[in-house]
mmCIF file of the N, C-alpha and C atoms, coordinates in Angstrom:
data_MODEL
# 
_entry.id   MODEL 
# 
loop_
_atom_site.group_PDB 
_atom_site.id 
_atom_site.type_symbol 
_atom_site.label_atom_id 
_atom_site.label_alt_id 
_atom_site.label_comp_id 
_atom_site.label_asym_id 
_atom_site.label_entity_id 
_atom_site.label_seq_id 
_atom_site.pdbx_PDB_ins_code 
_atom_site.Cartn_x 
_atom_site.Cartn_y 
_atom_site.Cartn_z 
_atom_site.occupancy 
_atom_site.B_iso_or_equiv 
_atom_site.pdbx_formal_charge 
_atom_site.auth_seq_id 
_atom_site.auth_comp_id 
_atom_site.auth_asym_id 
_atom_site.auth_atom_id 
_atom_site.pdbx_PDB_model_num 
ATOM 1   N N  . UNK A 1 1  ? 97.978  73.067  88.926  1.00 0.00 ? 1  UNK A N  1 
ATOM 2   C CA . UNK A 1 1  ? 98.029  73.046  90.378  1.00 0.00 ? 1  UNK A CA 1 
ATOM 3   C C  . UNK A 1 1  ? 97.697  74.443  90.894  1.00 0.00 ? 1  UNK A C  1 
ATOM 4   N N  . UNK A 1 2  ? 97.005  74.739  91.710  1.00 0.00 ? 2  UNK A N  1 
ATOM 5   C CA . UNK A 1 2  ? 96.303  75.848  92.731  1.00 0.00 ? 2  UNK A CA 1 
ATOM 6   C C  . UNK A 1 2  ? 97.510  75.858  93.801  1.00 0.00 ? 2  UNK A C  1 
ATOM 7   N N  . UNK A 1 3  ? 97.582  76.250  93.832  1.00 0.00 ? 3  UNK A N  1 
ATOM 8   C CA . UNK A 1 3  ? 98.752  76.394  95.579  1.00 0.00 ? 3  UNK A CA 1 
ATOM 9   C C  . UNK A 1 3  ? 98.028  78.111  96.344  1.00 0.00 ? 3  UNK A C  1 
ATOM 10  N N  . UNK A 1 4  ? 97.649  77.461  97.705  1.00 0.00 ? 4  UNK A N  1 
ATOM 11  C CA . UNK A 1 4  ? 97.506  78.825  98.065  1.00 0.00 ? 4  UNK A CA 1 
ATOM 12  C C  . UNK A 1 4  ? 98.167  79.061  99.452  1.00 0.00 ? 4  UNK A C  1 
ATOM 13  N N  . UNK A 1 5  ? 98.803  80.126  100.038 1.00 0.00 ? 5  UNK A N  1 
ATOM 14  C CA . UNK A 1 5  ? 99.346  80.109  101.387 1.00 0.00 ? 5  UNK A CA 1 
ATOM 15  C C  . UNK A 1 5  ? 98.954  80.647  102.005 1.00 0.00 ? 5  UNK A C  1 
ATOM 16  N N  . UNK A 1 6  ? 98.566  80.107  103.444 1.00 0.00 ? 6  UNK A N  1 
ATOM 17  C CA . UNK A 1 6  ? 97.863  80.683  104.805 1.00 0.00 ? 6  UNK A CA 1 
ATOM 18  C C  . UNK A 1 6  ? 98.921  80.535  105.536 1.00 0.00 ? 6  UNK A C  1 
ATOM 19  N N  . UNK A 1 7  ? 98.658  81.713  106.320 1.00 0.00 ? 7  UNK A N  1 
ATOM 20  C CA . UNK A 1 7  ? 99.794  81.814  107.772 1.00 0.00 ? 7  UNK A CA 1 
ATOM 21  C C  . UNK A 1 7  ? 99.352  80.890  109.085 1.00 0.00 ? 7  UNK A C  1 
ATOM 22  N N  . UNK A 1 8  ? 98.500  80.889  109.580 1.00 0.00 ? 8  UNK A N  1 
ATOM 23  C CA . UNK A 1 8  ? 97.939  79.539  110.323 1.00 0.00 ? 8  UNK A CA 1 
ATOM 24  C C  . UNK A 1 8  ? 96.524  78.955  110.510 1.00 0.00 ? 8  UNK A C  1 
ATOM 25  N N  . UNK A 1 9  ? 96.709  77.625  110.538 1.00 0.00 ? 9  UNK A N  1 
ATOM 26  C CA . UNK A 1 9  ? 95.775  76.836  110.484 1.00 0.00 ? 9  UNK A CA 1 
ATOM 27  C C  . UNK A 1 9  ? 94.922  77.062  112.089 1.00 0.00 ? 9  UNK A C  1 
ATOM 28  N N  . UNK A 1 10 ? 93.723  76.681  111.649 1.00 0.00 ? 10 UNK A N  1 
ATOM 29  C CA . UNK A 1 10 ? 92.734  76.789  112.718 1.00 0.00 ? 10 UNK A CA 1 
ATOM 30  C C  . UNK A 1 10 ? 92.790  78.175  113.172 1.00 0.00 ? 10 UNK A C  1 
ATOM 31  N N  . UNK A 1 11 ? 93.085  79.113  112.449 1.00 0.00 ? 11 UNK A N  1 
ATOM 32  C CA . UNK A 1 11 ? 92.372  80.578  112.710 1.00 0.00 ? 11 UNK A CA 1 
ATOM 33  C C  . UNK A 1 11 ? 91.134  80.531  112.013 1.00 0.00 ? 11 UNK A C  1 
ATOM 34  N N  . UNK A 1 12 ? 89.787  81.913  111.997 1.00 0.00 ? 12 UNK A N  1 
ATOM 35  C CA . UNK A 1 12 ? 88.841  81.807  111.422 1.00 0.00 ? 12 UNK A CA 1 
ATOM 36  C C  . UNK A 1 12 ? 89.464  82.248  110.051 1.00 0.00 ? 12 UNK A C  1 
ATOM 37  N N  . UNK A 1 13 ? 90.077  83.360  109.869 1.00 0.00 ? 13 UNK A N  1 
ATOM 38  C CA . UNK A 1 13 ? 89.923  83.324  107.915 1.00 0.00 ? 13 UNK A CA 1 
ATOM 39  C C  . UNK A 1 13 ? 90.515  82.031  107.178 1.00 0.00 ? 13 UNK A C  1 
ATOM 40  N N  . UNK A 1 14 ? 91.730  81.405  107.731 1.00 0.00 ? 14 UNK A N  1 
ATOM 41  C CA . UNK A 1 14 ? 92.525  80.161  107.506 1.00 0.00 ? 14 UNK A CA 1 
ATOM 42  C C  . UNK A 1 14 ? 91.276  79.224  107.268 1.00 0.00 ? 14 UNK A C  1 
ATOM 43  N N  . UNK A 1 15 ? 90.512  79.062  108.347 1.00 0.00 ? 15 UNK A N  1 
ATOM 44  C CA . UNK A 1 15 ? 89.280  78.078  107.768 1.00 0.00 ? 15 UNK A CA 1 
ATOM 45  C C  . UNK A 1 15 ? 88.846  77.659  107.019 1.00 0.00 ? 15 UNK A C  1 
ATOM 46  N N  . UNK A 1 16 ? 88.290  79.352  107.225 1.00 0.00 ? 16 UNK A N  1 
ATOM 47  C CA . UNK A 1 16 ? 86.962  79.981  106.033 1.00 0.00 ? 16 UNK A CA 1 
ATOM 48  C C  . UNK A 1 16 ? 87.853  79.334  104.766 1.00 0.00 ? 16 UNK A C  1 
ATOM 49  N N  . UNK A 1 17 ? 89.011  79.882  104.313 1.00 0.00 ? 17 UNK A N  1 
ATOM 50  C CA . UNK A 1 17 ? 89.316  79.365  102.932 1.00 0.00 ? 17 UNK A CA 1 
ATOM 51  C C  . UNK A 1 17 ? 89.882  77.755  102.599 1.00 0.00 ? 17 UNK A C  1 
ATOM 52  N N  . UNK A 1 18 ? 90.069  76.874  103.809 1.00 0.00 ? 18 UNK A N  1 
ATOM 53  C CA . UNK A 1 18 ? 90.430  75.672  103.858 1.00 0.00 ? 18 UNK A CA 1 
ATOM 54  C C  . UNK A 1 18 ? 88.949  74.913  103.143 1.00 0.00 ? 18 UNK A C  1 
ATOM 55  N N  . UNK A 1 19 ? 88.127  75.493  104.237 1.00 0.00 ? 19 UNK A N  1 
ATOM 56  C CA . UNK A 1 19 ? 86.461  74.908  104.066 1.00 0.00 ? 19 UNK A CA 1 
ATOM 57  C C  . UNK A 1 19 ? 85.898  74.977  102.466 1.00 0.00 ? 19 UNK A C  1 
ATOM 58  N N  . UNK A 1 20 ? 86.171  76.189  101.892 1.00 0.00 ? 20 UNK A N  1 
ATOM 59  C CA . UNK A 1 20 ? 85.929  76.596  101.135 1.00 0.00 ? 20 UNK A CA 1 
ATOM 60  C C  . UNK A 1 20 ? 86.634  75.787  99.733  1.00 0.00 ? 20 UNK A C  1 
ATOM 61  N N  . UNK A 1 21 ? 87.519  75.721  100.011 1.00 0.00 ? 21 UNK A N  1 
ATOM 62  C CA . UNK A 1 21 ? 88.542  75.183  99.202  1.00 0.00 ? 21 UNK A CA 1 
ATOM 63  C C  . UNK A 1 21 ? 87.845  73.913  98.596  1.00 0.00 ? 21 UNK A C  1 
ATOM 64  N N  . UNK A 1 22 ? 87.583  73.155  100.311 1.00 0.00 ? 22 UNK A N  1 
ATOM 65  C CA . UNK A 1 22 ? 87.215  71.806  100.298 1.00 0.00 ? 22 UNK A CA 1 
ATOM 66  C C  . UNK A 1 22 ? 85.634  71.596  99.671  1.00 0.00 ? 22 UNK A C  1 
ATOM 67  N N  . UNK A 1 23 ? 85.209  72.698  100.224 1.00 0.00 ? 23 UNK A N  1 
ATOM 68  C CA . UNK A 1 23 ? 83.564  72.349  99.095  1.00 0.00 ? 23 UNK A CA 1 
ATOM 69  C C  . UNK A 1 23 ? 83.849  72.491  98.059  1.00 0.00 ? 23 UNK A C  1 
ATOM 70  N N  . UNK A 1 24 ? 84.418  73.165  97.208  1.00 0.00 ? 24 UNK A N  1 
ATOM 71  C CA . UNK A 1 24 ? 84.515  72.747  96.153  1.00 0.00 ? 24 UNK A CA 1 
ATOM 72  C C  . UNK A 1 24 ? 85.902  72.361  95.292  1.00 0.00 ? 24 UNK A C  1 
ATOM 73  N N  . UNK A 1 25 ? 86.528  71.105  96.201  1.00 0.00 ? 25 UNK A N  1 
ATOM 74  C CA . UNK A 1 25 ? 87.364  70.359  95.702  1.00 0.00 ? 25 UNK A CA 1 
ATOM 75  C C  . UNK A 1 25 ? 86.834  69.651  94.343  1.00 0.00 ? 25 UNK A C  1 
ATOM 76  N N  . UNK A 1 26 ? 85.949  69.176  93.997  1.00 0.00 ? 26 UNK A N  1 
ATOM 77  C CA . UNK A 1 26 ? 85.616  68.476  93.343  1.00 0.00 ? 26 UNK A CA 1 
ATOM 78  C C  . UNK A 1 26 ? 85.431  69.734  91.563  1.00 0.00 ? 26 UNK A C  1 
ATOM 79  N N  . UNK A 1 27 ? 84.911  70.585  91.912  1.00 0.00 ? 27 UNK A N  1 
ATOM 80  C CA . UNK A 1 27 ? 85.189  71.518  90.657  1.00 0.00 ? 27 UNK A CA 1 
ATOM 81  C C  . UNK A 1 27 ? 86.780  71.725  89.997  1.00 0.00 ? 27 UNK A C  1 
ATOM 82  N N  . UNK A 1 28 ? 87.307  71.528  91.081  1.00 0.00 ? 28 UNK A N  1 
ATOM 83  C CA . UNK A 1 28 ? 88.692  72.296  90.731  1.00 0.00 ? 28 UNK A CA 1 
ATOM 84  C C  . UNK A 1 28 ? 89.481  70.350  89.841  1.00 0.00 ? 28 UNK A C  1 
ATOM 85  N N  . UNK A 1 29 ? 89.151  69.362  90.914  1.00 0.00 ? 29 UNK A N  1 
ATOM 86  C CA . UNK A 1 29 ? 89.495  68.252  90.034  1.00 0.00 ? 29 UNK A CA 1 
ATOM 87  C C  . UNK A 1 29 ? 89.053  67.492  88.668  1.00 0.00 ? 29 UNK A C  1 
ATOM 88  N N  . UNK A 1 30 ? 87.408  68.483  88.368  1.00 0.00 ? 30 UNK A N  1 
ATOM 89  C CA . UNK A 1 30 ? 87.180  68.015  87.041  1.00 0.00 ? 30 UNK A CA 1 
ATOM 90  C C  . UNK A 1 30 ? 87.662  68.754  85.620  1.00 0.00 ? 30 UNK A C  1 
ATOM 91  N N  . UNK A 1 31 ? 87.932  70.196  86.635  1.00 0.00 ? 31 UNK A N  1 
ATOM 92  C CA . UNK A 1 31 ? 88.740  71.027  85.680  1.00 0.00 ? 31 UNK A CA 1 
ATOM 93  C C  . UNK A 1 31 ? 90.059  70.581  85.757  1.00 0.00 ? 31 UNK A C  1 
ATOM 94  N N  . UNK A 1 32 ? 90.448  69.819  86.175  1.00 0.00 ? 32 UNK A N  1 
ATOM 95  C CA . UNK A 1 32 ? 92.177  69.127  85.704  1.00 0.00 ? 32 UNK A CA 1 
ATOM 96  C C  . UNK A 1 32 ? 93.151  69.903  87.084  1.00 0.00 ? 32 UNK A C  1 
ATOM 97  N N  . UNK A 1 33 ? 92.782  70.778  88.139  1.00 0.00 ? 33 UNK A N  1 
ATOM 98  C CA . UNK A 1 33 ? 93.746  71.116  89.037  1.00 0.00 ? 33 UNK A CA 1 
ATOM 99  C C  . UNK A 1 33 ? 93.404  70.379  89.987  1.00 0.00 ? 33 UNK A C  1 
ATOM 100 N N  . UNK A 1 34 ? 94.990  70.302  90.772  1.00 0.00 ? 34 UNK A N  1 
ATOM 101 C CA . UNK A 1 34 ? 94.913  69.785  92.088  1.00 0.00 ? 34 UNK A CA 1 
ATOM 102 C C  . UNK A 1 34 ? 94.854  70.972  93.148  1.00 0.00 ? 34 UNK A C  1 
ATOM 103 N N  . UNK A 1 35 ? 95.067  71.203  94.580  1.00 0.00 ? 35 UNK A N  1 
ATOM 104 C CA . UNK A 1 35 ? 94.953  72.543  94.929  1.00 0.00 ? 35 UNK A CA 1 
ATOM 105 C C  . UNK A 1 35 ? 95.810  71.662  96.113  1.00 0.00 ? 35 UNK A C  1 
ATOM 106 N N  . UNK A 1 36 ? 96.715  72.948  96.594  1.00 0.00 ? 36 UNK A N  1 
ATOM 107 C CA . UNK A 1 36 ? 97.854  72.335  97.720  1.00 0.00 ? 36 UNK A CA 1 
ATOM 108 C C  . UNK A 1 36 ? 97.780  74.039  98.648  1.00 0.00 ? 36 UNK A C  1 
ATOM 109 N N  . UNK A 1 37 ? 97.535  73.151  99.911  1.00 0.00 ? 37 UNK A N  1 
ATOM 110 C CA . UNK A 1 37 ? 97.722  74.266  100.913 1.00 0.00 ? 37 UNK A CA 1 
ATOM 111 C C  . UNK A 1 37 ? 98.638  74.456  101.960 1.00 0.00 ? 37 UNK A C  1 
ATOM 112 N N  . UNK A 1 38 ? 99.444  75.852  101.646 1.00 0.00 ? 38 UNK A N  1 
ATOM 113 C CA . UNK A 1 38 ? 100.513 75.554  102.523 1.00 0.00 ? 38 UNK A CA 1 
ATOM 114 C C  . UNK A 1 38 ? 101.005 76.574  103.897 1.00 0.00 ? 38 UNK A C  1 
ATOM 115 N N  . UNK A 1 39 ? 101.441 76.446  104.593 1.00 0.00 ? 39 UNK A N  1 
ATOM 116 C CA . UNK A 1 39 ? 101.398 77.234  106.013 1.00 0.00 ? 39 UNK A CA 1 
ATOM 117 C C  . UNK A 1 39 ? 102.989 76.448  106.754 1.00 0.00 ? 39 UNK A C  1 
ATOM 118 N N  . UNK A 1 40 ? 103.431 77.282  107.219 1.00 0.00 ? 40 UNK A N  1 
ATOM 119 C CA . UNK A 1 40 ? 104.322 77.019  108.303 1.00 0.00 ? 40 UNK A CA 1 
ATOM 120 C C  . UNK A 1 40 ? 104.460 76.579  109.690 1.00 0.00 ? 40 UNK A C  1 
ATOM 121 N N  . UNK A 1 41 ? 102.861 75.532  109.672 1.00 0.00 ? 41 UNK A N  1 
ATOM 122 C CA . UNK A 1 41 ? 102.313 74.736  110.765 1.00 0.00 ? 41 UNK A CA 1 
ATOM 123 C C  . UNK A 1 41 ? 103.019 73.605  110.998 1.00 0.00 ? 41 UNK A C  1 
ATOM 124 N N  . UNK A 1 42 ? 103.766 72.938  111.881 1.00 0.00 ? 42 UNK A N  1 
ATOM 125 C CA . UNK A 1 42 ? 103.820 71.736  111.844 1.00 0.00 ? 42 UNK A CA 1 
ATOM 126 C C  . UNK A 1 42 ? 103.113 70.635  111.441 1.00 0.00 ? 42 UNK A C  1 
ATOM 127 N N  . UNK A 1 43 ? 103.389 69.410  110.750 1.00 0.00 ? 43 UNK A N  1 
ATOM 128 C CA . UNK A 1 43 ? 102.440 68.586  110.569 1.00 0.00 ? 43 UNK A CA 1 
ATOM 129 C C  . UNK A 1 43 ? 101.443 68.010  111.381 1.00 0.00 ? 43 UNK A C  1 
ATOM 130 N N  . UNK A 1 44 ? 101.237 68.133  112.998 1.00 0.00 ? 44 UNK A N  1 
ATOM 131 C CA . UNK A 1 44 ? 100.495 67.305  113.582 1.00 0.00 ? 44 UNK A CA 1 
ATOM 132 C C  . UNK A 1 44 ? 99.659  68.114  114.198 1.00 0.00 ? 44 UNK A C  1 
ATOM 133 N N  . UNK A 1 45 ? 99.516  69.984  113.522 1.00 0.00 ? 45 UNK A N  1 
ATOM 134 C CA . UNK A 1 45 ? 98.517  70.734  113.437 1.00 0.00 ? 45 UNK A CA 1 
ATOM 135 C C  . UNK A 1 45 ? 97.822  70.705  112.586 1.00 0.00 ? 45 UNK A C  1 
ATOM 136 N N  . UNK A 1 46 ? 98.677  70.345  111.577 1.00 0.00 ? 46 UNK A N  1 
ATOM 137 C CA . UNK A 1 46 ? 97.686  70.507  109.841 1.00 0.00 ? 46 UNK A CA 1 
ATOM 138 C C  . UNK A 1 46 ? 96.530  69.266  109.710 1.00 0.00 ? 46 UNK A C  1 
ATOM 139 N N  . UNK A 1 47 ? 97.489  67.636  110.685 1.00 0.00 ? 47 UNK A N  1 
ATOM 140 C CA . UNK A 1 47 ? 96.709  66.797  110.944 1.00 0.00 ? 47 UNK A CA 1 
ATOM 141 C C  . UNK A 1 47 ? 95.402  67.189  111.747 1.00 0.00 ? 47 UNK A C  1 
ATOM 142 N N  . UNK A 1 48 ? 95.519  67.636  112.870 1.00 0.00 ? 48 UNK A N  1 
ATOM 143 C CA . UNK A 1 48 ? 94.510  67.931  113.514 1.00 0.00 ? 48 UNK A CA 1 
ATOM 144 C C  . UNK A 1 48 ? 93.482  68.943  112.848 1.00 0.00 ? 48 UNK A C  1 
ATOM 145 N N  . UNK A 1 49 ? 93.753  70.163  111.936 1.00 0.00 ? 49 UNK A N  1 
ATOM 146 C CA . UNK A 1 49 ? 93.222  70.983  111.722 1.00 0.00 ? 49 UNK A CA 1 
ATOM 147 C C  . UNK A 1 49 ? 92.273  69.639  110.227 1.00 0.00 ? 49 UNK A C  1 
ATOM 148 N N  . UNK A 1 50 ? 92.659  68.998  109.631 1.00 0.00 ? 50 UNK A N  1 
ATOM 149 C CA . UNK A 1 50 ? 92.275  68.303  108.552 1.00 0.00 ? 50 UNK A CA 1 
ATOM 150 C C  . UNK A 1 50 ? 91.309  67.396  109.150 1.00 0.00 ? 50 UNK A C  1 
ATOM 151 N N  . UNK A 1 51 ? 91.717  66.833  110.705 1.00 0.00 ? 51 UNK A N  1 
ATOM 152 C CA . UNK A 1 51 ? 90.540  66.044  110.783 1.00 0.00 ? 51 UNK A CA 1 
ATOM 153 C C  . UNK A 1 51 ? 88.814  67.029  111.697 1.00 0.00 ? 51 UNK A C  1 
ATOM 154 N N  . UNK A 1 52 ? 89.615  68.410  112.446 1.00 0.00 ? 52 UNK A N  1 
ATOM 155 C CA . UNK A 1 52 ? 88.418  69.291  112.861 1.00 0.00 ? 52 UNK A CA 1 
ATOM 156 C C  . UNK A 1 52 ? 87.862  69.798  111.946 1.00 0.00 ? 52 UNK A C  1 
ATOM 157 N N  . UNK A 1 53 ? 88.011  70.116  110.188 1.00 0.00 ? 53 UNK A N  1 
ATOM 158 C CA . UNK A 1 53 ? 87.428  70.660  109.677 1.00 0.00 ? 53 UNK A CA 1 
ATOM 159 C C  . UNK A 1 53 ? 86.803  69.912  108.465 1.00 0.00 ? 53 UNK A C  1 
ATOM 160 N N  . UNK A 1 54 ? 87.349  68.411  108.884 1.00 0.00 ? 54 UNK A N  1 
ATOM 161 C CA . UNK A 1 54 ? 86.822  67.437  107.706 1.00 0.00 ? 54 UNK A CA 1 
ATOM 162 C C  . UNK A 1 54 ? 87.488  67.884  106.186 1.00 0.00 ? 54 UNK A C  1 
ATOM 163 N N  . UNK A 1 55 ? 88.549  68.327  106.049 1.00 0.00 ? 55 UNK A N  1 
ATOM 164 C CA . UNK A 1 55 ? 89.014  68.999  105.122 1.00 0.00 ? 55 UNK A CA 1 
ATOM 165 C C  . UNK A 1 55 ? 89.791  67.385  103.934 1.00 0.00 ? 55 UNK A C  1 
ATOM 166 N N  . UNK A 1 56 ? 89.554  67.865  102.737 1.00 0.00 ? 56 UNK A N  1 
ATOM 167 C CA . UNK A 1 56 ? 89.845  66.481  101.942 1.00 0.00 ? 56 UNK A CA 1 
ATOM 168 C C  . UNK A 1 56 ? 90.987  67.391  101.024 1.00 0.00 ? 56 UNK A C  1 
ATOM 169 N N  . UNK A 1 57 ? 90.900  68.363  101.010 1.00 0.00 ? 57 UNK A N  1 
ATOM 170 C CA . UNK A 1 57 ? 92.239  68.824  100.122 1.00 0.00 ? 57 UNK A CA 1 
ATOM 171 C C  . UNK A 1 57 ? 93.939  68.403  100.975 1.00 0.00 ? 57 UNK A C  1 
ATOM 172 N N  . UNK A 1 58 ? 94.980  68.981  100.115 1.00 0.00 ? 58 UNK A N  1 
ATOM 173 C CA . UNK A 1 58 ? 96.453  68.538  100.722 1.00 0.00 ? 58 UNK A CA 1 
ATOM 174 C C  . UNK A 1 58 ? 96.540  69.477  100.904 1.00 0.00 ? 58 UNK A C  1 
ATOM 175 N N  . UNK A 1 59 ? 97.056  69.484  102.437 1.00 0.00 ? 59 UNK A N  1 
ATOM 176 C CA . UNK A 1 59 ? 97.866  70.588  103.379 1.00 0.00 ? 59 UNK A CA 1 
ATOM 177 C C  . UNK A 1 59 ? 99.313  70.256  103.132 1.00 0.00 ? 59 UNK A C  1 
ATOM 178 N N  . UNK A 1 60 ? 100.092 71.480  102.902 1.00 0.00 ? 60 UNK A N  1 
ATOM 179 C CA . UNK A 1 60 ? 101.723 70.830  103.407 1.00 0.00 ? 60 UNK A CA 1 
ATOM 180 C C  . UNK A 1 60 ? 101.878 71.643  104.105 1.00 0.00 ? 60 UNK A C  1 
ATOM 181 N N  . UNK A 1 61 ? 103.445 71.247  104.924 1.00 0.00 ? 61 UNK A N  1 
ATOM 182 C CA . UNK A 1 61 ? 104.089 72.174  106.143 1.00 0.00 ? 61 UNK A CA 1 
ATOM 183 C C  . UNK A 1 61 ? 105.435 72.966  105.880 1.00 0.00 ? 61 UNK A C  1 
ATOM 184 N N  . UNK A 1 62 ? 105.901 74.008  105.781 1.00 0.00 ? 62 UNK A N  1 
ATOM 185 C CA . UNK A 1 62 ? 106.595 74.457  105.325 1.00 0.00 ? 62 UNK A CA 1 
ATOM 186 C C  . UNK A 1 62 ? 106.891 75.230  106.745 1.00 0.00 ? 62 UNK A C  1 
ATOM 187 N N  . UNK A 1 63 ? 107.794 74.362  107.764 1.00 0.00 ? 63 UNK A N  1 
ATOM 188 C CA . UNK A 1 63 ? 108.120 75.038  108.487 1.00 0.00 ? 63 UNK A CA 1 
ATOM 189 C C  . UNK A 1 63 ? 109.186 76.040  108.540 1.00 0.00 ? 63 UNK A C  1 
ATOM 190 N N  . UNK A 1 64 ? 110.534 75.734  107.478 1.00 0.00 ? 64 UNK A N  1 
ATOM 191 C CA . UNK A 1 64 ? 111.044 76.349  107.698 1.00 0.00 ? 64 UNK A CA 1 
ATOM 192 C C  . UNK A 1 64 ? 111.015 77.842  107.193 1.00 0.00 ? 64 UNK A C  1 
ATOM 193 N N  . UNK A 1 65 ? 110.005 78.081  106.180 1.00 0.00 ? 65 UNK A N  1 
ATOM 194 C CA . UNK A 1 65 ? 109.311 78.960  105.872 1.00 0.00 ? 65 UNK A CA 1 
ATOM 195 C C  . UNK A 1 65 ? 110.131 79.044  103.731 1.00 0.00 ? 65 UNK A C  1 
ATOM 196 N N  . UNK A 1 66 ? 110.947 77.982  103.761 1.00 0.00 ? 66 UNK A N  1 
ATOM 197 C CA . UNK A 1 66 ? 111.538 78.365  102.515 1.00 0.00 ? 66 UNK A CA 1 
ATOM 198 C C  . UNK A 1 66 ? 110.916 78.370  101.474 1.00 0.00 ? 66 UNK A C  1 
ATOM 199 N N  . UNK A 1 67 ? 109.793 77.472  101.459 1.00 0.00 ? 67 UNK A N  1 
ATOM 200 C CA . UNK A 1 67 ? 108.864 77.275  99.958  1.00 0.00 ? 67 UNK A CA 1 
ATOM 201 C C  . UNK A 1 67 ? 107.934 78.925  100.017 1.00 0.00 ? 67 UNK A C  1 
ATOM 202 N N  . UNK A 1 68 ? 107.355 79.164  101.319 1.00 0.00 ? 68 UNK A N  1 
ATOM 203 C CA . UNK A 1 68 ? 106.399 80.809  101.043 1.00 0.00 ? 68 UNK A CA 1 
ATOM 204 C C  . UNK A 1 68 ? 107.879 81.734  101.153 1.00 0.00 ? 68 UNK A C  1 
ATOM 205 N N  . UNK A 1 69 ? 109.095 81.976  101.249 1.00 0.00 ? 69 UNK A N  1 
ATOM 206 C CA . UNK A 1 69 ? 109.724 83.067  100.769 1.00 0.00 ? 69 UNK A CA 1 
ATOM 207 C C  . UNK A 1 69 ? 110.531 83.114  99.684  1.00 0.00 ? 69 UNK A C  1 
ATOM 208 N N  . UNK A 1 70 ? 110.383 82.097  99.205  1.00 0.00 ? 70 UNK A N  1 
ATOM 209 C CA . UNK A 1 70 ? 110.752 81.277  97.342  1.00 0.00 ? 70 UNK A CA 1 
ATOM 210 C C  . UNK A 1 70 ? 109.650 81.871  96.707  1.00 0.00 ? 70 UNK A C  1 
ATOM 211 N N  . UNK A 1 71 ? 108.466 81.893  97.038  1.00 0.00 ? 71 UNK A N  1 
ATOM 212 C CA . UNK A 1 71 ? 106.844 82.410  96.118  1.00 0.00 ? 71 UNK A CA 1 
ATOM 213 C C  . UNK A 1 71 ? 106.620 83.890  96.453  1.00 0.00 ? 71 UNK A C  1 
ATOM 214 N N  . UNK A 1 72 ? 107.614 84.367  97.647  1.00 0.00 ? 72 UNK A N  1 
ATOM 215 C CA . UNK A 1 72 ? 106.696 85.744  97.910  1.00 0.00 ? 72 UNK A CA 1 
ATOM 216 C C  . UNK A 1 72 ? 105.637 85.640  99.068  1.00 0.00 ? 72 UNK A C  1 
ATOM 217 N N  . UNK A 1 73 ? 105.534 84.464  99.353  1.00 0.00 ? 73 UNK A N  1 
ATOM 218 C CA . UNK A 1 73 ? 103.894 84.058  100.576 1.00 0.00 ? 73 UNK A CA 1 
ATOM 219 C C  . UNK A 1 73 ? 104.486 84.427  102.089 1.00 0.00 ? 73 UNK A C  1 
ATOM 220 N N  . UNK A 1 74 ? 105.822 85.391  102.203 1.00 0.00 ? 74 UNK A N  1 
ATOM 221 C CA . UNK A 1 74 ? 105.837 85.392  103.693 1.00 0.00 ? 74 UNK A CA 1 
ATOM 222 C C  . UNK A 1 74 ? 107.049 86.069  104.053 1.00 0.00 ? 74 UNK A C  1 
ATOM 223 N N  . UNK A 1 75 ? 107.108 87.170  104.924 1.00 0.00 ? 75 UNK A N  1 
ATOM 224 C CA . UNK A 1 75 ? 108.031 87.780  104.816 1.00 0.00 ? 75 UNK A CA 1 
ATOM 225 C C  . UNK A 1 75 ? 107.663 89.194  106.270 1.00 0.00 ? 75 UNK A C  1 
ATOM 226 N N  . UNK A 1 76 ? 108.468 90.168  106.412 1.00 0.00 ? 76 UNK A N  1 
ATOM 227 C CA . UNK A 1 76 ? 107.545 90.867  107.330 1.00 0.00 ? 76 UNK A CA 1 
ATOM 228 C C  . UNK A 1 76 ? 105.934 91.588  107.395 1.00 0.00 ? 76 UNK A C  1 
ATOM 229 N N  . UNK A 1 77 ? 105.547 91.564  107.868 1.00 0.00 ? 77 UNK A N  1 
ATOM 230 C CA . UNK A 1 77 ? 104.177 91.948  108.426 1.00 0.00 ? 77 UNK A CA 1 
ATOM 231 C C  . UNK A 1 77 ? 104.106 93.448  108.204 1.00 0.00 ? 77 UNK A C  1 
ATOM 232 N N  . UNK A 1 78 ? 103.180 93.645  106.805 1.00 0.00 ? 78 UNK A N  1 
ATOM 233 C CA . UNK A 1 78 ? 103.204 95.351  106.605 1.00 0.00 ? 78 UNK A CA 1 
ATOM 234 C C  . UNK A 1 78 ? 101.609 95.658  106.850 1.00 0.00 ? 78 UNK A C  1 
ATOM 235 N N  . UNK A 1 79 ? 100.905 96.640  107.503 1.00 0.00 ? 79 UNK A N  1 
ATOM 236 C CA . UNK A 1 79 ? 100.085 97.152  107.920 1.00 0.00 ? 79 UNK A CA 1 
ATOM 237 C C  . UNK A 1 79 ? 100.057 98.422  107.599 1.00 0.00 ? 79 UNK A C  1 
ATOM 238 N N  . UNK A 1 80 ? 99.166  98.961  106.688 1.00 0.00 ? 80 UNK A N  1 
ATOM 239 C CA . UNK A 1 80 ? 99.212  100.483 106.108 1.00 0.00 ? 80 UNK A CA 1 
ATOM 240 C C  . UNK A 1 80 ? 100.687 100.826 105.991 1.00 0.00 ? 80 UNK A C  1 
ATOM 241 N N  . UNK A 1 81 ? 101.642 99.985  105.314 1.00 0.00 ? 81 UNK A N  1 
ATOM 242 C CA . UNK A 1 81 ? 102.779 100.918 105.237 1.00 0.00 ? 81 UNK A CA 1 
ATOM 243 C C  . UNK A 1 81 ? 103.744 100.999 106.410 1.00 0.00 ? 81 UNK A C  1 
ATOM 244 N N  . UNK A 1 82 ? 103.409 100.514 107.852 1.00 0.00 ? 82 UNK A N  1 
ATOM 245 C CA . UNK A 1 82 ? 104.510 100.057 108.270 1.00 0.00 ? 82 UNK A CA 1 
ATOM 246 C C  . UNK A 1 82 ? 105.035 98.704  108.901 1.00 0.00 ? 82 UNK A C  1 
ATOM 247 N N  . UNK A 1 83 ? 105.787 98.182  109.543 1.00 0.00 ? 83 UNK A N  1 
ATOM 248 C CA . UNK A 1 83 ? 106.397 96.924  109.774 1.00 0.00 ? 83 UNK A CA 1 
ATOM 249 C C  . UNK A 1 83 ? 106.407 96.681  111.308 1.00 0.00 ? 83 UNK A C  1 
# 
């Protein structure tokens, strides 16, 4: 399994790697992974963002943020060193 975490859906880099993901879903399933994408979007953004970007991979919602600060995927906002 691939798991990767974005902070929100329907921004441009969030896209870029959703899109990306999704072209080549099909490499990643003949090599035996699944790929799960996860963000602290509600579900009926991730819906919307899945049907504007034609996206065929799995989004999940991790609103309360516990699965990305269980992995490390989310926490304060550091910029050169400060917060």
């Amino acid at each position: 399994v691939i798991v990767y975490f974005y902070p929100a859906a329907m921004t441009p880099g969030c896209t870029t790697q959703a899109v990306d993901f999704t072209a080549h879903l099909d490499d990643f399933t003949t090599a035996g992974y699944d790929v799960l994408g996860i963000s602290p979007d509600p579900v009926d953004k991730l819906q919307k963002f899945v049907t504007k970007e034609s996206l065929t991979l799995t989004l999940l919602s991790d609103e309360s943020k516990g699965i990305m600060k269980a992995y490390g995927a989310y926490g304060p906002k550091n910029v050169y060193g400060k917060e």
